[in-house]
C-alpha positions in Angstrom: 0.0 0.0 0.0 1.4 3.5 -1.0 0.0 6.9 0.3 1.3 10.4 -0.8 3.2 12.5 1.5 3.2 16.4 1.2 6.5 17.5 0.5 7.2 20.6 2.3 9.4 22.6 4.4 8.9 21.1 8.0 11.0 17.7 7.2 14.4 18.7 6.0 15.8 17.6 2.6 19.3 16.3 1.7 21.5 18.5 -0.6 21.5 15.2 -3.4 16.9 16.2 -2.9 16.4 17.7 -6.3 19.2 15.0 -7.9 16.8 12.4 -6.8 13.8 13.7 -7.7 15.1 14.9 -11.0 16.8 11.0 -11.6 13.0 9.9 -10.8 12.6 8.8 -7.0 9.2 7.8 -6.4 9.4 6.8 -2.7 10.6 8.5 0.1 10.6 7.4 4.4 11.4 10.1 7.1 14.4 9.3 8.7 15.9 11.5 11.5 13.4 14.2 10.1 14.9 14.1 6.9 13.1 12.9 4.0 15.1 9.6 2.2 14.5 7.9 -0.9 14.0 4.6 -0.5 12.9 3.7 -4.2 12.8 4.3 -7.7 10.4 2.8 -8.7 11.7 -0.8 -10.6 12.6 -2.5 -7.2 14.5 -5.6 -9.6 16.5 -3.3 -11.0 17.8 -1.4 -8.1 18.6 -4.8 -6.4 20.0 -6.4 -9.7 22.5 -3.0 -9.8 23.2 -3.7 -5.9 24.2 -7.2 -6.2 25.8 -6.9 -9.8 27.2 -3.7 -10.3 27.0 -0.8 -9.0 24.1 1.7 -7.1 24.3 5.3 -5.7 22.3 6.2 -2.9 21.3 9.6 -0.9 21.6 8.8 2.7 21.8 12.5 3.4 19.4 11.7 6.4 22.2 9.5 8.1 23.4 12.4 10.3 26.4 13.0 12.3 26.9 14.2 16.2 30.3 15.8 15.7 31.9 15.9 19.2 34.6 17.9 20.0 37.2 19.6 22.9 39.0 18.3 25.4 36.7 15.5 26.9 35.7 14.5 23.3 37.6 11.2 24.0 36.1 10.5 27.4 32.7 11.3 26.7 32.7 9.0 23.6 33.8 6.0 25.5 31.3 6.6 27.9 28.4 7.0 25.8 28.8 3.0 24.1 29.4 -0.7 26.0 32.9 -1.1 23.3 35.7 -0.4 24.1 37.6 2.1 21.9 41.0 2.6 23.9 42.9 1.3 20.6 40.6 3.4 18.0 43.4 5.3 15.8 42.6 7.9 13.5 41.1 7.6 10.4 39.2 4.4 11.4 36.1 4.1 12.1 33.7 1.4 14.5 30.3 0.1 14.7 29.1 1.6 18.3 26.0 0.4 20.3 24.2 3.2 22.6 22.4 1.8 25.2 20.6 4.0 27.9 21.2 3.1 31.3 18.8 0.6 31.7 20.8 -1.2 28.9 18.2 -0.7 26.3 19.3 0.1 22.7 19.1 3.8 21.8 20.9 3.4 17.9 24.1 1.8 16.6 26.0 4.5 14.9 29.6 4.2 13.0 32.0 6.2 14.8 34.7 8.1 12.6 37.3 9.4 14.4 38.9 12.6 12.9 41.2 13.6 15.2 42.6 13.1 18.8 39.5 15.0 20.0 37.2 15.4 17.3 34.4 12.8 16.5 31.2 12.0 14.8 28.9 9.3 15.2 26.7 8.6 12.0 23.6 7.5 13.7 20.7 6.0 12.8 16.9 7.1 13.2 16.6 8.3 16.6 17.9 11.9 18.3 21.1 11.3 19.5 22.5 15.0 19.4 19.6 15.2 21.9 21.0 12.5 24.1 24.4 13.2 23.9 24.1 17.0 24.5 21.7 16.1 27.8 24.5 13.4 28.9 27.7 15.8 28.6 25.8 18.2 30.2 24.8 16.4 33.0 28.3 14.7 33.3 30.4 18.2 33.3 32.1 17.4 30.1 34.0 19.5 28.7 32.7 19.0 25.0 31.2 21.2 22.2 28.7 19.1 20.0 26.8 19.6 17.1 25.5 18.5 13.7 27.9 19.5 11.4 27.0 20.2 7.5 27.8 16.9 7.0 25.7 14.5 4.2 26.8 10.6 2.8 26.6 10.0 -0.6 27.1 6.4 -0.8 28.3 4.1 -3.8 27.7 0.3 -3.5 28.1 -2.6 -5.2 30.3 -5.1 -6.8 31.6 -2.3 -9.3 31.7 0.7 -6.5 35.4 0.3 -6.4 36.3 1.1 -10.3 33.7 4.4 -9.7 35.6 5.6 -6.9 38.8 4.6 -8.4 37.9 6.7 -11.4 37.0 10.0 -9.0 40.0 9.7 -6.6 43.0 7.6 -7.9 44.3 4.1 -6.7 45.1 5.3 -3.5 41.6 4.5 -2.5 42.4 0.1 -2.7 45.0 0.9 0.4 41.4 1.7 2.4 40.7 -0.9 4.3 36.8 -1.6 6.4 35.8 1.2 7.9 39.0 3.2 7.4 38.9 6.8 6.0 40.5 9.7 4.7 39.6 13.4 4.4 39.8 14.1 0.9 38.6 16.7 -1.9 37.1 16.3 -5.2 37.8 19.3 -7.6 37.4 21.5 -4.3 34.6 19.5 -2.6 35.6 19.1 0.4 34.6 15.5 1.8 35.5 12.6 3.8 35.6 9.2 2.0 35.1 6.1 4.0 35.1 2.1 2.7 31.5 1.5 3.9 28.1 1.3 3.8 24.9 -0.4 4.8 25.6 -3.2 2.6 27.5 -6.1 2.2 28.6 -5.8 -1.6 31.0 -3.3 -0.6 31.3 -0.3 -1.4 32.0 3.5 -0.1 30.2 6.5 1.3 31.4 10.2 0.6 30.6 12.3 3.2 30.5 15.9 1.7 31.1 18.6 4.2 29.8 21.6 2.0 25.7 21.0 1.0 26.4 23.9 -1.8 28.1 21.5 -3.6 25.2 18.2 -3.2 24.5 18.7 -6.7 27.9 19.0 -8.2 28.9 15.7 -6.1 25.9 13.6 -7.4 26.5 14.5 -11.0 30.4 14.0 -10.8 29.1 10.5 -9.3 26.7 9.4 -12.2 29.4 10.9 -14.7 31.5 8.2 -13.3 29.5 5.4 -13.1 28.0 5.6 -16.7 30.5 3.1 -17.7 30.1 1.1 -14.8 26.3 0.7 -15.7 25.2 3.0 -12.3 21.6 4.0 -11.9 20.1 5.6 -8.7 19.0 3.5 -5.7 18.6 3.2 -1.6 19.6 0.8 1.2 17.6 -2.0 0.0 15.3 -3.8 2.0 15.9 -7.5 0.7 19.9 -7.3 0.4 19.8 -6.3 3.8 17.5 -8.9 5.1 19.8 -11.3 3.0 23.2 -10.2 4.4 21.7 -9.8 8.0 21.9 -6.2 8.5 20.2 -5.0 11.6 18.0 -2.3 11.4 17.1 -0.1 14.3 13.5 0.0 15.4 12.4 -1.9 12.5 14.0 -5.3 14.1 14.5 -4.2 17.7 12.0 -2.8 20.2 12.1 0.4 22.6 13.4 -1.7 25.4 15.8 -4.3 23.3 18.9 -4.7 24.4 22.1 -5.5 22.4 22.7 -9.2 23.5 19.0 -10.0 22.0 19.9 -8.3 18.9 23.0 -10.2 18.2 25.5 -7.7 19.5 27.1 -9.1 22.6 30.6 -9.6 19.9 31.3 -6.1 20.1 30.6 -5.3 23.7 33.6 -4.9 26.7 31.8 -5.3 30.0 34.8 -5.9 31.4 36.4 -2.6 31.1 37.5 -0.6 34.6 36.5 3.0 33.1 32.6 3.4 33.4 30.5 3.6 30.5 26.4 4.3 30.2 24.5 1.0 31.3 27.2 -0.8 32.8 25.3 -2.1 35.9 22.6 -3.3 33.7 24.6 -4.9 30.7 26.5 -6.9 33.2 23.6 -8.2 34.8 22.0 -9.0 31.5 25.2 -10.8 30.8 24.4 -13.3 33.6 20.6 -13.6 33.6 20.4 -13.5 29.5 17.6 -11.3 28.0 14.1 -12.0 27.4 13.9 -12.3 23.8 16.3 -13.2 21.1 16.5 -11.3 17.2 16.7 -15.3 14.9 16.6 -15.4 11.2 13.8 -17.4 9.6 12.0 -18.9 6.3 8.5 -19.8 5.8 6.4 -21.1 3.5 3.5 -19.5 0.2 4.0 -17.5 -2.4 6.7 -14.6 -2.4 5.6 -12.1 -0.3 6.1 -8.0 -0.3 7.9 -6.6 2.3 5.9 -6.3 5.4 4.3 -3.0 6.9 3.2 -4.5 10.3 4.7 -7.2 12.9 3.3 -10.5 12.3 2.5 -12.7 15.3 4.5 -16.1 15.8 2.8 -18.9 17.2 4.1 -22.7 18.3 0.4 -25.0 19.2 -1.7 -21.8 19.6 0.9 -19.9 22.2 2.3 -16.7 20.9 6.3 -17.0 20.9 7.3 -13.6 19.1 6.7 -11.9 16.1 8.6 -11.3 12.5 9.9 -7.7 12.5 11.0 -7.7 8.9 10.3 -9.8 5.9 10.2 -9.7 2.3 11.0 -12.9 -0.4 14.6 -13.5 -1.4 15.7 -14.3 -4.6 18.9 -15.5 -3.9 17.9 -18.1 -1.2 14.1 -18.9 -3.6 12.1 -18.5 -0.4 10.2 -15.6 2.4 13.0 -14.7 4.7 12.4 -12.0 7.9 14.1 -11.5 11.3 11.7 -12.2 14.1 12.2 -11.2 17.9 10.8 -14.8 19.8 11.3 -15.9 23.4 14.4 -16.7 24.3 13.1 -20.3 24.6 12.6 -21.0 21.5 15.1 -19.0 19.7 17.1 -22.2 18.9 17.9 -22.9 15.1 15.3 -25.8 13.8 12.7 -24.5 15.7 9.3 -24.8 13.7 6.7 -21.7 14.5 3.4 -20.6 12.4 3.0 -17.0 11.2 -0.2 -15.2 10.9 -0.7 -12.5 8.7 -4.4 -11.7 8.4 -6.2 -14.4 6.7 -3.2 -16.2 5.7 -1.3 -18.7 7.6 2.4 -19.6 7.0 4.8 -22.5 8.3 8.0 -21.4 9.4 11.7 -21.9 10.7 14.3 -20.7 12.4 17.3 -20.7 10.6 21.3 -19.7 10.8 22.6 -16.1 10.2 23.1 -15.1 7.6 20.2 -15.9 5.9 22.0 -15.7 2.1 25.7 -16.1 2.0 28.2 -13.2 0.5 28.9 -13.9 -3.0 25.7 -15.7 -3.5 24.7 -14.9 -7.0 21.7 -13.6 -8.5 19.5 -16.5 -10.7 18.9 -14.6 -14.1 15.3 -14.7 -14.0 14.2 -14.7 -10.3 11.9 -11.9 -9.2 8.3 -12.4 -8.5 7.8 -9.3 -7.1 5.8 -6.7 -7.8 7.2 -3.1 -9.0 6.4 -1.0 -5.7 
């Protein structure tokens, strides 16, 4: 079901807006008040350019929370569970937030800049918010704000010869996550091997908005041999690869060992950091629920606008947060937030969505294996 939105000046706009309406976006979400694309309009052919060549997205609404002064260092180390003693500059890491109940407030990439200088690229909530109220209260001594600061990013299997083409070879010394501040023909920028993606790729995040335009165009310019076309974090390759999204898969009061991210967490670390207490005792008692990857059964379905309730003989067990039908593994796939009794792989459920009943599983992350190709004529979907 599609609904029109007004288009107007309360929800801010990216500076790539009238580049994407102009290349034909005809679906946008709100994300961190901004308005993003999220389609233009030939869903096979934006996943098809994702998995086999080469996409450019505006994620303009992926703001930074640039943090700066003295206790820049401190207050960033107390604001996530990992620990980032070792973090050089240049390189960046995936950073859970938790309140101090332990809950999960957004997972933001953290880019450090310099000794004392830092942004986190958050997700959808209001970090700046958060961050400004926890400095405050802590007596940090810290300036933060949201810089003019908007990704551009470039994915796919052929992102690497586009950004070769704009910058130069030095770009293959880049490793995950790493970064360099950079210019392109006076657009000043910061390029980072990333993404929200796993067909690699890069984002370019411009730090001048005058220039949006100029960057997209030098961007498509580029990619024309490369076969680019306009796209946006795409809902199946994400469910495929096992990309968590925030809110969509996790609930206000989820925590980061339910949603898979207990890897990346340092309870163990003397310095104090926000939800400590908690975490810890989640550590021993285990949480609730658990975030486990499924398939089920019926024809290929579109991506899902509500939860759908779980059951196992009648008893309600969880719900699917997000599902959609994947080409490359031929079946529905989703992520589902279940009791942490039966979160165990095998584990057979029934899904109810309306009228329609479907007979499921739960199944290993991730739910489609990197380098899994693309069957030539696969797609039962429906253009959106």
């Amino acid at each position: 079901m599609a609904f029109n939105i007004a288009i107007g000046p309360r929800e801010r706009k990216s500076p790539f807006y009238d580049c994407t309406v102009e290349d034909g976006v005809t679906h946008f979400t709100v994300y961190n008040h901004m308005y993003m694309p999220v389609s233009y309009g030939d869903p096979e052919a934006e996943y098809r350019r994702l998995i086999q060549g080469v996409t450019m997205w505006d994620v303009g609404a992926e703001r930074q929370v640039e943090i700066t002064g003295p206790d820049a260092e401190r207050l960033v180390r107390y604001l996530t569970p990992r620990d980032l003693k070792d973090l050089p500059i240049g390189k960046g890491h995936y950073v859970p937030i938790c309140d101090h109940d332990g809950n999960l407030i957004n997972d933001p990439v953290l880019l450090r800049l310099e000794d004392q200088r830092f942004w986190l690229s958050i997700a959808d909530t209001d970090v700046l918010l958060w961050v400004r109220g926890v400095a405050f209260e802590g007596g940090f001594d810290v300036e933060t704000c949201e810089p003019d600061v908007s990704p551009l990013a470039v994915q796919g299997p052929k992102a690497r010869d586009v950004i070769i083409s704009l910058f130069g070879e030095w770009i293959t010394e880049l490793k995950n996550f790493w970064f360099r501040e950079t210019e392109l023909d006076g657009i000043p920028l910061v390029l980072q091997r990333s993404g929200w993606s796993k067909q690699g790729g890069y984002e370019l995040y411009i730090q001048d908005s005058e220039h949006g335009t100029e960057l997209w165009n030098k961007v498509k310019t580029a990619g024309q041999p490369y076969g680019i076309g306009p796209g946006a974090p795409n809902y199946v390759e994400r469910l495929e690869s096992s990309l968590l999204s925030i809110g969509a898969d996790t609930l206000w009061d989820s925590d980061p060992f339910e949603a898979g991210l207990d890897k990346i967490l340092d309870l163990d670390r003397e310095d104090d950091f926000i939800g400590k207490t908690a975490l810890r005792a989640l550590a021993t008692s285990g949480s609730r629920r658990k975030l486990v990857a499924i398939t089920f059964d019926g024809d290929p379905i579109e991506p899902n606008e509500h939860p759908w309730p779980m059951f196992i003989n009648g008893s309600r067990i969880g719900s699917v947060r997000s599902a959609c039908y994947s080409p490359r593994r031929k079946s529905n796939i989703g992520f589902a937030l279940v009791d942490r009794s039966h979160r165990d792989e095998g584990v057979s459920f029934e899904v109810r969505n309306g009228q329609h009943t479907f007979s499921g599983e739960i199944v290993r992350f991730p739910l489609v294996q990197p380098g899994t190709p693309l069957p030539n004529n696969d797609w039962d979907m429906e253009p959106m």
